[in-house]
C-alpha positions, -999 to +999 in steps of 0.1 A: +000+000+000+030+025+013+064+025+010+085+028+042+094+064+038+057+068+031+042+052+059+070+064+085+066+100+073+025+095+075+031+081+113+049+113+120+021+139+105-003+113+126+014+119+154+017+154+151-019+155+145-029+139+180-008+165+200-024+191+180-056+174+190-047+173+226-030+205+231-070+222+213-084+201+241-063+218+268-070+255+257-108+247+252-107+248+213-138+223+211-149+235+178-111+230+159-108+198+177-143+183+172-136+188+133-097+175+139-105+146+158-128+124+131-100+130+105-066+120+130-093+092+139-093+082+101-060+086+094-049+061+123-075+034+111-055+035+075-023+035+089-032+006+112-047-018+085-011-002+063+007-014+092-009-051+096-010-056+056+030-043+050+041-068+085+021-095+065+041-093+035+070-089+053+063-123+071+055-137+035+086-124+018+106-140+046+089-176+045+094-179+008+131-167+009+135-192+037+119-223+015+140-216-020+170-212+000+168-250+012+159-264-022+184-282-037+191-268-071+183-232-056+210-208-059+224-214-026+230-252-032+243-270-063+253-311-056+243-306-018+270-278-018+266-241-008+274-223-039+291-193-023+321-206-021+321-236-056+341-229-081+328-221-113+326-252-139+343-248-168+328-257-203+348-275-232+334-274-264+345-301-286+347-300-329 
């Protein structure tokens, strides 16, 4: 849905919002912060379900890497071996 800078840079305006918010509530601004609150209140809800759906993927990203790394043939096994440190087969072509 967001990229990190996104979604970190939305937290922060969020945030900013709800001390705004608070510091209406303090000086009796009921009319700024009545029309404020509704609209931090949305904002939170969509970085919350952000949140949830960008940790899934996350979790996802990490449980495929973690399955094609053990598989032999994957790139990080050839013959049973790791392949970071194989040597590179060489190839003779004959006429």
């Amino acid at each position: 849905m967001f990229d990190d800078d996104t979604l970190k840079q939305l937290l922060r305006i969020n945030d900013e919002l709800l001390q705004l918010c608070k510091f209406l509530n303090e000086k009796h601004d009921m009319e700024t912060s009545s029309r404020l609150i509704p609209l931090v209140d949305d904002l939170t809800h969509i970085l919350i379900e952000a949140g949830k759906e960008q940790i899934t993927l996350m979790q996802q990203d990490k449980d495929i890497s973690s399955r094609c790394g053990a598989l032999p043939g994957s790139p990080t096994e050839l013959n049973g071996q790791s392949t970071t440190n194989a040597p590179v087969p060489s190839v003779i072509i004959a006429k």
